[in-house]
C-alpha positions as CSV (number, residue, x, y, z in Angstrom):
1,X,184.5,25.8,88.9
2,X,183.8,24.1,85.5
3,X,184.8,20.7,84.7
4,X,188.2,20.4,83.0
5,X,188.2,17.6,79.5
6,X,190.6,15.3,80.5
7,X,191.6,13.6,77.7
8,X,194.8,16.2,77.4
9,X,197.0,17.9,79.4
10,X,195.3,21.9,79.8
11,X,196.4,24.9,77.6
12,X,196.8,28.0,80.1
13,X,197.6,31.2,79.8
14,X,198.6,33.7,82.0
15,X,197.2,37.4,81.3
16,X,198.5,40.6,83.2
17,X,196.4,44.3,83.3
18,X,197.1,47.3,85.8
19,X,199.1,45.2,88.4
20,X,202.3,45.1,90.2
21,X,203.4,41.7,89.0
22,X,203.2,40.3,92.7
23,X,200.8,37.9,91.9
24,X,202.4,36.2,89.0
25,X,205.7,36.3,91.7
26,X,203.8,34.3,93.4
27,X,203.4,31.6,90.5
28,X,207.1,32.0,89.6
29,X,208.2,31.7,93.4
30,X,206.0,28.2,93.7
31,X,209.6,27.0,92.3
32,X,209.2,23.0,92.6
33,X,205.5,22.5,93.1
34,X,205.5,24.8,89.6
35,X,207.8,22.0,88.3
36,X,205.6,19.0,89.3
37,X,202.7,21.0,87.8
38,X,204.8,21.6,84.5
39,X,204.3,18.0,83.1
40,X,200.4,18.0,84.0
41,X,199.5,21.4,82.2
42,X,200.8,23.0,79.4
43,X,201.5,27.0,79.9
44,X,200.8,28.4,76.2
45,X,201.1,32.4,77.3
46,X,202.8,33.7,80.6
47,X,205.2,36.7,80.2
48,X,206.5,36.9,83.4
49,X,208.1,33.8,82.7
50,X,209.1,34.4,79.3
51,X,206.9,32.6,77.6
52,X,206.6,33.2,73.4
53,X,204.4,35.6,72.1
54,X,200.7,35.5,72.6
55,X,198.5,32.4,70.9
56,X,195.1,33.3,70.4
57,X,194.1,30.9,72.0
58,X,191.4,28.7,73.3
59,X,192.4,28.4,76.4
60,X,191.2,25.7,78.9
61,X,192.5,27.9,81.9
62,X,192.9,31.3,81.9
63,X,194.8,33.2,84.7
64,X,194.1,36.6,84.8
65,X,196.0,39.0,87.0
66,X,195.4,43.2,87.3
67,X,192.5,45.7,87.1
68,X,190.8,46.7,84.3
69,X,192.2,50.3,83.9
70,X,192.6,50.9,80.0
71,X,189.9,50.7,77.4
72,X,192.6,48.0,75.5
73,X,192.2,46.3,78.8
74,X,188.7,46.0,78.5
75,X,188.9,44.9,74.8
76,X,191.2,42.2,75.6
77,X,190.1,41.1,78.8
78,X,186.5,40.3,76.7
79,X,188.6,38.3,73.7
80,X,190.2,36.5,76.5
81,X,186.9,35.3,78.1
82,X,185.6,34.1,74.4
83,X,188.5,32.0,73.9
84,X,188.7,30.2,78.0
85,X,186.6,27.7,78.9
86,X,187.5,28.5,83.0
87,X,188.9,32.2,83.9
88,X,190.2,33.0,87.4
89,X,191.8,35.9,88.5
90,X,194.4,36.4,90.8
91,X,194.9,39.5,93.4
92,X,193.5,42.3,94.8
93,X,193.9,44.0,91.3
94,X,191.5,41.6,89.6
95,X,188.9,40.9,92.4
96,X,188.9,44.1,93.7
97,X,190.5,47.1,91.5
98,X,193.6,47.5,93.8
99,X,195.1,50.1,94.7
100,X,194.8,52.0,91.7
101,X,190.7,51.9,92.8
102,X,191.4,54.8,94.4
103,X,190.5,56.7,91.6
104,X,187.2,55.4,91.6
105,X,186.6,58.0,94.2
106,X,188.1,61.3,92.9
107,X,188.4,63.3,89.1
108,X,190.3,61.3,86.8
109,X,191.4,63.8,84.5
110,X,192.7,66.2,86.8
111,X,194.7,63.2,88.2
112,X,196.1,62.5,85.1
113,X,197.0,66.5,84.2
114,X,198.8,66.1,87.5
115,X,200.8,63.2,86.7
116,X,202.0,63.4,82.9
117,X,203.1,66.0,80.9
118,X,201.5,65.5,78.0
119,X,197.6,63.5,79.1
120,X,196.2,63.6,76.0
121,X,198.4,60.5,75.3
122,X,197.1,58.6,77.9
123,X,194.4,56.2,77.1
124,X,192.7,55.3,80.5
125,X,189.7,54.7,82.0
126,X,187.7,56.8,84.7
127,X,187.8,53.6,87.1
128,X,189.7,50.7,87.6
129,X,187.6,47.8,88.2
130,X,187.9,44.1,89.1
131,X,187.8,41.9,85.9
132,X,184.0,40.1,87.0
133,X,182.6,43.8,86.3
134,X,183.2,43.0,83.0
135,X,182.9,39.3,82.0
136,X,181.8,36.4,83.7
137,X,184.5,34.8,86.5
138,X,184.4,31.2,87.7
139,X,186.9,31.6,90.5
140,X,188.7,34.7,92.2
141,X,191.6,34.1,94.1
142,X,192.3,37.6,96.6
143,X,195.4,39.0,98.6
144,X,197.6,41.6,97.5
145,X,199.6,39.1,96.7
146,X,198.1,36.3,96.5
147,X,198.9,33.2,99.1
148,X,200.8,30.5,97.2
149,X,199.5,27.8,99.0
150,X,195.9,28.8,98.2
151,X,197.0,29.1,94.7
152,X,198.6,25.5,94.0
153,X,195.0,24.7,95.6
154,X,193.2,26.3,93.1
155,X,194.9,24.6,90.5
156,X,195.1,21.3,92.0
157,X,191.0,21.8,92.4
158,X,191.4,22.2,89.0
159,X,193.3,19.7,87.8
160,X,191.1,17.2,89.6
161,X,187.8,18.6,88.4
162,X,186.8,19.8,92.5
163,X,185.6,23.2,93.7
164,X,189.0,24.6,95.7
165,X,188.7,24.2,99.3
166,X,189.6,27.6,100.3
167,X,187.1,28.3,103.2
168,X,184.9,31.7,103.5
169,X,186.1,32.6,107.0
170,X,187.6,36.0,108.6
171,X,191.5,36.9,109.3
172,X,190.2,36.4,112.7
173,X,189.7,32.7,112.2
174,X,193.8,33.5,111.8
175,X,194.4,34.9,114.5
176,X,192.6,32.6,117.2
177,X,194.8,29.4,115.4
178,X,198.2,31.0,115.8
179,X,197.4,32.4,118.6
180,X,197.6,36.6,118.3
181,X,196.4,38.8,120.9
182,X,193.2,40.5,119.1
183,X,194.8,44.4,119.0
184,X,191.2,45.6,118.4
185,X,190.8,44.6,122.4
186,X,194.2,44.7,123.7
187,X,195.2,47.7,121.8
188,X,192.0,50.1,120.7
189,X,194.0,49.0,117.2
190,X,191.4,49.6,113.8
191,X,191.3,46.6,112.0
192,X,189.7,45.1,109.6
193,X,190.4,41.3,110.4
194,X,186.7,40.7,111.2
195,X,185.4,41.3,107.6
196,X,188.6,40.9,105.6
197,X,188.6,37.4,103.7
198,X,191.3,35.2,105.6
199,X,194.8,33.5,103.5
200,X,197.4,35.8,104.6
201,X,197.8,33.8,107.8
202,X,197.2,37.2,109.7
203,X,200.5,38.7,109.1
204,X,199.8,42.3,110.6
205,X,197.8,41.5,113.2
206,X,201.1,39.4,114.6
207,X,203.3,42.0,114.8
208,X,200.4,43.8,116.6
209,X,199.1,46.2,113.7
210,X,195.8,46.3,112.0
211,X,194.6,44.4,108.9
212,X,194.5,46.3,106.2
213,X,192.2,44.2,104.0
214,X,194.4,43.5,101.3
215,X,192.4,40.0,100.6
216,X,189.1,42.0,100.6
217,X,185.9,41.2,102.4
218,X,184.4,38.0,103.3
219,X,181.0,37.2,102.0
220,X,178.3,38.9,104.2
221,X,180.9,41.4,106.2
222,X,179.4,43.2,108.5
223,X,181.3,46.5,107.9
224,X,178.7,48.5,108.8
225,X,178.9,46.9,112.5
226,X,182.8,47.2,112.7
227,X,182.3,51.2,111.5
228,X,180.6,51.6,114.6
229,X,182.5,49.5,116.7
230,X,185.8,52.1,114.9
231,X,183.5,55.6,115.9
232,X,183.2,53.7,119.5
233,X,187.0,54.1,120.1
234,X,187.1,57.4,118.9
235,X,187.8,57.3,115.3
236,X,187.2,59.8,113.0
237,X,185.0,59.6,109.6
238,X,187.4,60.5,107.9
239,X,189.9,57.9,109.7
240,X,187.0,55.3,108.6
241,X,187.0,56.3,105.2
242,X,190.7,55.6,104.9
243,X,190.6,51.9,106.4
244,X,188.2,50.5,103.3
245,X,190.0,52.7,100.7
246,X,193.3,51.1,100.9
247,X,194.4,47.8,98.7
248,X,191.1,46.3,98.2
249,X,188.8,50.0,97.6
250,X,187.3,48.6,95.0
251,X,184.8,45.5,96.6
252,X,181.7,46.8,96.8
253,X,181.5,46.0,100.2
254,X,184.3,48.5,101.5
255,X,182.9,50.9,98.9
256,X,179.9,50.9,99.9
257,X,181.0,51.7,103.7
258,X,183.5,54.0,102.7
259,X,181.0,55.9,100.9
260,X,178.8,56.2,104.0
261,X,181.4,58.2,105.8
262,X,182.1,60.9,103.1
């Protein structure tokens, strides 16, 4: 991450594309951390908390949170890069297209006949894509939403001029520490714990259902191994395709599997 000037307190600005609005929640719902972290930086744009209108900027941190889904969203997601010195995004929108991904892998147009009555009035793009397909990212912070302690991490990190120490390890990593019973071996249970990047604290996998991947895949995840582990236990193709097309379809590594079982 770069290097913040110190000499005054950081302008940010919060940015929302195709999203839900969970990850800003998230912010919002930080509640007296976000008050602590009110007198150290100064929050120049953020519409979810009713901020004014929109500065042009520069920024020294921008927070970016949503897909890019709309060719407005891909003008403005480019003006916002020029004008921030540091740009992270937040959720599985940003890193990894979200759900909305899912067209990605189907005809756009006929979707869109099929959803509004008048298309031709609907500007949008024939993928949604995470916001480093587009301009350069210097941090991406996953989950669908995101973790809120891994959050006021990142922008202690910072704050303090350090690289976040949010670690590269698997939602099994999770499991072992609060001690779940692995439902891939108890339970013939698909789940994508072993390549899914951990910070949920392994939510579904403690109430003895599979990870869906909602904070993507770790760096180097050996989907291609747990695909056959999946087809080992009886799993369909097309049951494999549907596990890495869910929240996070569009990482190239769940792509790229999903792809393989079409």
């Amino acid at each position: 991450m770069v290097v913040r000037n110190k000499a005054a307190r950081p302008r940010v600005g919060v940015f929302k594309f195709a999203s839900c609005d969970g990850c800003q929640l998230t912010l919002l719902n930080c509640e007296d951390e976000l008050l602590l972290l009110a007198g150290k930086i100064d929050i120049v744009h953020f519409p979810e908390g009713a901020s004014p209108a929109r500065p042009d900027g520069p920024f020294d941190l921008a927070i970016v949170e949503g897909s890019v889904s709309t060719p407005e969203q891909l003008r403005e997601v480019r003006h916002i890069r020029s004008r921030s010195r540091v740009l992270v995004t937040l959720g599985a929108c940003a890193s990894s297209g979200g759900i909305q991904a899912l067209r990605n892998f189907a005809n756009h147009d006929e979707f869109r006949k099929a959803v509004y009555a008048r298309p031709e009035y609907i500007a949008s793009l024939a993928t949604s894509t995470p916001v480093s397909h587009h301009v350069p990212v210097d941090f991406e912070l996953r989950g669908c939403p995101i973790d809120k302690n891994q959050l006021l991490e990142l922008i202690s990190a910072y704050l303090r001029g350090r690289s976040p120490a949010i670690k590269n390890e698997s939602v099994c990593f999770e499991c072992k520490r609060r001690g779940t019973v692995c439902v891939v071996v108890a339970d013939n249970t698909p789940c994508l714990g072993p390549v899914t990047h951990a910070g949920c604290g392994a939510i579904c996998p403690a109430f003895r259902r599979g990870c869906y991947g909602c904070f993507g895949p770790r760096e180097a995840a050996a989907t291609e191994s747990l695909a056959a582990h999946m087809k080992n236990i009886g799993k369909s193709e097309q049951e494999i395709l549907r596990s890495f097309r869910l929240f996070t379809a569009g990482a190239p590594a769940f792509e790229d599997e999903s792809r393989r079982h079409e």
